[in-house]
C-alpha positions as CSV (number, residue, x, y, z in Angstrom):
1,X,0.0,0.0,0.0
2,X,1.9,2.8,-1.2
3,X,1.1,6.2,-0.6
4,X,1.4,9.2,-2.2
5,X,3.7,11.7,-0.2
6,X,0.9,14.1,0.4
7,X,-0.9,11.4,1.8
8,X,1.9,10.8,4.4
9,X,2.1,14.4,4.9
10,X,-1.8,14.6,6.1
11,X,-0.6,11.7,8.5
12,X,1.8,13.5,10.0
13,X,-0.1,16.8,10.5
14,X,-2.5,14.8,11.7
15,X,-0.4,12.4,14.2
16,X,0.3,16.3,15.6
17,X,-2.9,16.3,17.1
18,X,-4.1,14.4,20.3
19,X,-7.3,12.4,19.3
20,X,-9.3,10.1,21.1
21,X,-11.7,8.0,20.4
22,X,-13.6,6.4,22.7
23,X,-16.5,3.6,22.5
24,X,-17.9,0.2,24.8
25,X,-14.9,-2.0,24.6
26,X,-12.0,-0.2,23.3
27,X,-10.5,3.0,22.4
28,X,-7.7,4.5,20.0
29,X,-5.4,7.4,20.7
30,X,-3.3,9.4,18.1
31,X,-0.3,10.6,20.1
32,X,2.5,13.1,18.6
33,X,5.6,11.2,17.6
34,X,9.3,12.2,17.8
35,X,10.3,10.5,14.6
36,X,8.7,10.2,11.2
37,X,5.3,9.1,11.4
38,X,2.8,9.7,13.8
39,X,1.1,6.9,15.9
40,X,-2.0,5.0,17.2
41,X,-2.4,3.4,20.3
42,X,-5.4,1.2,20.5
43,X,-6.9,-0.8,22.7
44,X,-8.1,-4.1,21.8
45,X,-10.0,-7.2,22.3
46,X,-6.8,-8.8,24.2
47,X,-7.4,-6.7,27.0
48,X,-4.2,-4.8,26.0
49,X,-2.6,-2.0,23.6
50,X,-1.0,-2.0,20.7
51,X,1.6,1.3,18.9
52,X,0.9,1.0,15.3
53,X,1.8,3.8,12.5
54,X,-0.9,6.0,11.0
55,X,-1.2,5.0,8.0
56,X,0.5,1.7,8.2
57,X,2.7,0.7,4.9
58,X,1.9,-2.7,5.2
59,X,-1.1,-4.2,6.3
60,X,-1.8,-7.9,7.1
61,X,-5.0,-8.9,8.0
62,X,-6.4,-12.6,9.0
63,X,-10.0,-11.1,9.2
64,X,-12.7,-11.1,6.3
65,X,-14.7,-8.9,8.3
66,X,-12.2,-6.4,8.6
67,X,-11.1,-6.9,4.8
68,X,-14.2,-5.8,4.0
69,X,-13.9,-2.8,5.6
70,X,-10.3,-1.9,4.5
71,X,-11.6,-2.4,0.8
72,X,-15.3,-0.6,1.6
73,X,-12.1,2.6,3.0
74,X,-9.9,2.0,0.0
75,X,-7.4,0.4,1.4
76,X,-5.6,-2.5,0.2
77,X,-4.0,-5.1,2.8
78,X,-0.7,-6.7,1.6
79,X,-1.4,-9.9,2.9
80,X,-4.7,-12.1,3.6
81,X,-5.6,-15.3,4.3
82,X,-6.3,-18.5,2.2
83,X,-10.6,-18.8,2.4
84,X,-13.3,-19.2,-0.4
85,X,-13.5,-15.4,-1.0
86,X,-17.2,-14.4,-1.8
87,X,-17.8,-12.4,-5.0
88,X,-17.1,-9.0,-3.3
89,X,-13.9,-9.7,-2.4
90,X,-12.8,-11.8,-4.6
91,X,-9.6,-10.1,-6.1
92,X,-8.0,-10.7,-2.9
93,X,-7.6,-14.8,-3.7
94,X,-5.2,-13.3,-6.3
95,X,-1.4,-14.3,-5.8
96,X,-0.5,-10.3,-5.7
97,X,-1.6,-10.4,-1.9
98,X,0.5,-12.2,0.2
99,X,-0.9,-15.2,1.6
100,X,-0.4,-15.6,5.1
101,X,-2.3,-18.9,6.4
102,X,-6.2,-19.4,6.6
103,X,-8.6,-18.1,8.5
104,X,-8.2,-19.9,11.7
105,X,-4.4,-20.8,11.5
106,X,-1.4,-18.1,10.4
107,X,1.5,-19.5,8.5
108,X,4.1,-17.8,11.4
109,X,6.9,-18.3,8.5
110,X,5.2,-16.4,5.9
111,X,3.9,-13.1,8.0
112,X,7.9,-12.7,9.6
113,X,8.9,-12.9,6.1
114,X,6.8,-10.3,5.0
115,X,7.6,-8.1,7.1
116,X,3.9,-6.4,8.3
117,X,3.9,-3.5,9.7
118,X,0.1,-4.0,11.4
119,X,-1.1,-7.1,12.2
120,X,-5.0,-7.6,12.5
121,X,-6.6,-10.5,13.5
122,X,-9.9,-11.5,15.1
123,X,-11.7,-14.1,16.8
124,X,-10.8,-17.2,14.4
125,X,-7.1,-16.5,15.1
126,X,-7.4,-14.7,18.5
127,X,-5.3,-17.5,19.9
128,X,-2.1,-16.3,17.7
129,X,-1.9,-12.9,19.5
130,X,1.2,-13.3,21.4
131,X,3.1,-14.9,18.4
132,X,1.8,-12.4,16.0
133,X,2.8,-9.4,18.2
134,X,6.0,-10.9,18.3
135,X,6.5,-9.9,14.5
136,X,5.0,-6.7,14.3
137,X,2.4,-4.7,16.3
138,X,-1.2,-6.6,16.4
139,X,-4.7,-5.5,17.0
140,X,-7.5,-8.2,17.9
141,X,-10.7,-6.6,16.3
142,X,-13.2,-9.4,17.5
143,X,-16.7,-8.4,17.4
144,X,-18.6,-8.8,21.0
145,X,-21.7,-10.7,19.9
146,X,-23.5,-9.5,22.8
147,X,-23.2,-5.9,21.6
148,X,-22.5,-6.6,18.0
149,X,-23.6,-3.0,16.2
150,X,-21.9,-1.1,19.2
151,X,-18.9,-3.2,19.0
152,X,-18.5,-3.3,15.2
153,X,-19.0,0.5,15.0
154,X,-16.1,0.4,17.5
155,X,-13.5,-1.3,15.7
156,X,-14.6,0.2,12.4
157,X,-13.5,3.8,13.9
158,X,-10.3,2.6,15.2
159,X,-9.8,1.8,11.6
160,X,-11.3,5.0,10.1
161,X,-8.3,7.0,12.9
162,X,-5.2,4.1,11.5
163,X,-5.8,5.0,8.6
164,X,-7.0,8.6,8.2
165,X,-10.8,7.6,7.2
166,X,-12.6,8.8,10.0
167,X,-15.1,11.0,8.2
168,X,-15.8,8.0,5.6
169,X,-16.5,5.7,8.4
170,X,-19.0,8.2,10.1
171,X,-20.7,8.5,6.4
172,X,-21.0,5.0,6.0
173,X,-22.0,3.8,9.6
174,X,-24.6,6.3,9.4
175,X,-26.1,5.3,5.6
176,X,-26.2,1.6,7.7
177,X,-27.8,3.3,10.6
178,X,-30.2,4.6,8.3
179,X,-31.1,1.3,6.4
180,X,-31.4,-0.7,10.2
181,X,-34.1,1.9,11.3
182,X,-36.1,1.6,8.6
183,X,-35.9,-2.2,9.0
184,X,-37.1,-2.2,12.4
185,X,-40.4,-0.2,11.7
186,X,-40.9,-3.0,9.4
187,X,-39.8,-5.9,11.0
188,X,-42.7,-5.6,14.0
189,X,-45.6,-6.2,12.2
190,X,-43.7,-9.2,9.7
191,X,-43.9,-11.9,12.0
192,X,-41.7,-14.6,14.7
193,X,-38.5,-15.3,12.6
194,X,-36.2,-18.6,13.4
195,X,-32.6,-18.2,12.1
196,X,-30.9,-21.8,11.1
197,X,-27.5,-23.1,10.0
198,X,-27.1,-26.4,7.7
199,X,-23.9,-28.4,7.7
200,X,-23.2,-31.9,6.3
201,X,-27.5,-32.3,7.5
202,X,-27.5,-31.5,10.6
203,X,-29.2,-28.1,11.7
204,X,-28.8,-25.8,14.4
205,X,-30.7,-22.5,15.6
206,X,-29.4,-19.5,16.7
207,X,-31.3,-16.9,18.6
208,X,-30.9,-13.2,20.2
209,X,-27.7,-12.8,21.7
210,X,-26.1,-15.0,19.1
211,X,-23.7,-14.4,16.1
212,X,-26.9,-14.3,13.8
213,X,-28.7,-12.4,16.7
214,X,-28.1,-8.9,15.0
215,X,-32.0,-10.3,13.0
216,X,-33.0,-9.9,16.4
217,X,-30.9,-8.0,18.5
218,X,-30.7,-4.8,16.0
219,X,-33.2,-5.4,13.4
220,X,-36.3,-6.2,15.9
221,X,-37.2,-9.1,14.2
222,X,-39.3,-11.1,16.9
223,X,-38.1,-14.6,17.8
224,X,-40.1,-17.7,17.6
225,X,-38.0,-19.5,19.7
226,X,-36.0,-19.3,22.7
227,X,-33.0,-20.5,21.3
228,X,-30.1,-21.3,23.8
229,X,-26.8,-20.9,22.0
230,X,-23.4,-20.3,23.3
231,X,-20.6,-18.5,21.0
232,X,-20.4,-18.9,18.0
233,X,-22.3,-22.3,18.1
234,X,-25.9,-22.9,18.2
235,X,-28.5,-25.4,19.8
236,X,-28.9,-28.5,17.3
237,X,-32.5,-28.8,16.4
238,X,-34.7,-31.0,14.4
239,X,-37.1,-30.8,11.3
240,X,-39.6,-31.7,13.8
241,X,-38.8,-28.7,16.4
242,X,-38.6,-26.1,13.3
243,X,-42.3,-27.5,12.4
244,X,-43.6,-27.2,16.2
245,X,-42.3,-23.9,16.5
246,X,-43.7,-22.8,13.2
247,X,-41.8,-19.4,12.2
248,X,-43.4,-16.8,10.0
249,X,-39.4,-16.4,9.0
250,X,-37.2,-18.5,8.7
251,X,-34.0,-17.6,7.6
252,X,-31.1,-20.2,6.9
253,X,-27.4,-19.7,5.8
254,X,-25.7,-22.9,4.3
255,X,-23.0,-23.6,5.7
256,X,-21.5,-26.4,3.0
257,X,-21.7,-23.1,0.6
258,X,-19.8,-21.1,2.8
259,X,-16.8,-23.1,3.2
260,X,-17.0,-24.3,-0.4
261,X,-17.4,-27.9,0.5
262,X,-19.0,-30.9,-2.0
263,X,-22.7,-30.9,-0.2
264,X,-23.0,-27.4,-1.2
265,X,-25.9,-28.1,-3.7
266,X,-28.5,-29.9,-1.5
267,X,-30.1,-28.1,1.3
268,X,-31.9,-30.3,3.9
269,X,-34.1,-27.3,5.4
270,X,-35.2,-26.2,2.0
271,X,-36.5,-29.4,0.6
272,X,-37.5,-31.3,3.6
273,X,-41.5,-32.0,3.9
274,X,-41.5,-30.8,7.5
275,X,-40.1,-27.3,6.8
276,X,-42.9,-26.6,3.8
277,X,-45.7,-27.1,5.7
278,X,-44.5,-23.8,8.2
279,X,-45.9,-20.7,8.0
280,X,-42.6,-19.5,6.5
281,X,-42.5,-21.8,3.6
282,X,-46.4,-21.3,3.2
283,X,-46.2,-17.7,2.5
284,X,-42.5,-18.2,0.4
285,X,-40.4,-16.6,3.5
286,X,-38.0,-19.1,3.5
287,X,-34.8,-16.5,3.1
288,X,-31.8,-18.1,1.9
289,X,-29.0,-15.7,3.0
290,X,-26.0,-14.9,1.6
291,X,-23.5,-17.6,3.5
292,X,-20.3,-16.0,2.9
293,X,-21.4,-12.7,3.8
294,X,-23.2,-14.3,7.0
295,X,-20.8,-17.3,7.9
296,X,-17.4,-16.1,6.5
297,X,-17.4,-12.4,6.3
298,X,-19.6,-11.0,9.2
299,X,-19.0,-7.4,10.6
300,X,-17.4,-5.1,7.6
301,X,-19.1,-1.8,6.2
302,X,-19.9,-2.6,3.1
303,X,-21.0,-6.7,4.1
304,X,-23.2,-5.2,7.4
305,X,-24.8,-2.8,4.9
306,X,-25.7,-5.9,2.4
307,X,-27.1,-8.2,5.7
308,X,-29.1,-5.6,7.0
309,X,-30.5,-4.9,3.6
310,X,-31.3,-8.8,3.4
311,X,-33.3,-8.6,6.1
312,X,-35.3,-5.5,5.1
313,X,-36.1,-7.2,1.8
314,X,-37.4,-10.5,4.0
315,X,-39.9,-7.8,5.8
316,X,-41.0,-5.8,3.3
């Protein structure tokens, strides 16, 4: 990620400043530096801070999410994971960006050889911290499922102060604040929804609180279940509990799609008997969402935008 030197200029006028930023689980500060470039400390979901450059030359980044944001900024990361890329992102599975492990696993070798100069990593590869930040300075960006909007609005401006973006972030987060409240007036009156995963044919629910909950949680769509689910797993269920609770809505990501694996093409919730004689699959609310964006991607400014828009179009 080159930048032009006017670019690095405006970082260093702006490193000049003291800002703060300041949200529920985190903050960033832009300090004045003695040397060449001004600097960022942010606190992250580790519990702990990390120095990193404004404007950081070379980005590596294990965390779709956060990709998506980066590339919804401008900004191009110089190293990314190996993962089925959905469409929107899909230039990054070109061999131009450094690949630096998958999504769950980092390839230690490959990011000391390349030299980062910001690590960024997330839940999937929160475990790698201290090895990471061994190699260059590493943020975790993990969104809190339990305050998923708050928390992803959060990291998103710690990104927009890195990397001199603030004022696109606030543009952005508000044209997504603007699409979630017209969802909600909508979503009151469209009935219970159910949201369910497939994988390999088994089934499992997920309910508020969950890391589908932002149907519930943000978008006020009223839950026809209560669905007990811990992290980032959900309560196996069976045809037969879908039919007895009987959503309005049900909406189900595939997981086989996601992760690009051979049982992508059949869907057990789709075509089973059981699921067509609900209300949902009576009155064609059956939404298939998107399961990259859902599964893989999650919490980035332009793939929150596109999920939240999902949902409107289910209650409209």
């Amino acid at each position: 990620m080159k930048k032009k030197l006017s670019s690095y200029l405006g970082a260093l006028a702006a490193g000049a400043a003291l800002l703060t930023m300041t949200a529920c689980g985190g903050s960033a500060t832009a300090t004045p530096a003695s040397g060449a470039a001004s600097s960022i400390t942010v606190e992250h979901a580790q519990g702990s801070t990390a120095n990193v450059p404004v404007n950081p030359e070379k980005v590596f980044t294990f965390d779709l999410g956060v990709l998506d944001t980066l590339d919804a900024l401008g900004v191009e990361p110089a190293g990314v994971p190996e993962a089925s890329y959905p469409e929107s992102l899909s230039k990054y599975a070109d061999a131009k960006y450094e690949k630096i492990g998958s999504l769950k696993e980092p390839n230690f070798e490959a990011v000391s050889a390349g030299a980062p100069d910001l690590i960024i990593i997330s839940g999937r590869t929160a475990g790698a911290y201290e090895e990471l930040s061994k190699i260059a300075p590493t943020i975790d960006l993990s969104i809190d499922a339990k305050n998923p909007m708050e928390s992803f609005k959060d990291q998103t401006k710690k990104l927009g102060t890195i990397f001199n973006k603030a004022a696109d972030v606030d543009a952005k987060l508000a044209a997504v604040d603007a699409t979630i409240a017209e969802t909600k007036t909508k979503a009151t009156d469209a009935g219970k929804g159910l949201i369910v995963l497939t994988s390999g044919g088994e089934v499992t629910a997920y309910g508020a609180g969950s890391r589908f909950g932002i149907i519930h949680d943000v978008l006020g769509v009223p839950t026809a279940a209560d669905v007990k689910s811990e992290g980032s797993h959900g309560e196996s269920v069976s045809f037969e509990y879908i039919k007895q609770v009987n959503p309005d809505l049900l909406y189900v990501i595939n997981r086989d799609t996601a992760i690009g694996a051979e049982a992508a093409a059949a869907n057990p919730v789709l075509d089973n008997e059981l699921i067509q004689s609900t209300n949902a699959a009576k009155n064609n609310k059956v939404i298939s969402l998107d399961p990259a964006a859902w599964y893989i991607v999650g919490y980035g400014l332009n793939n929150v935008q596109a999920m939240v828009k999902a949902v409107a179009d289910s209650v409209a």
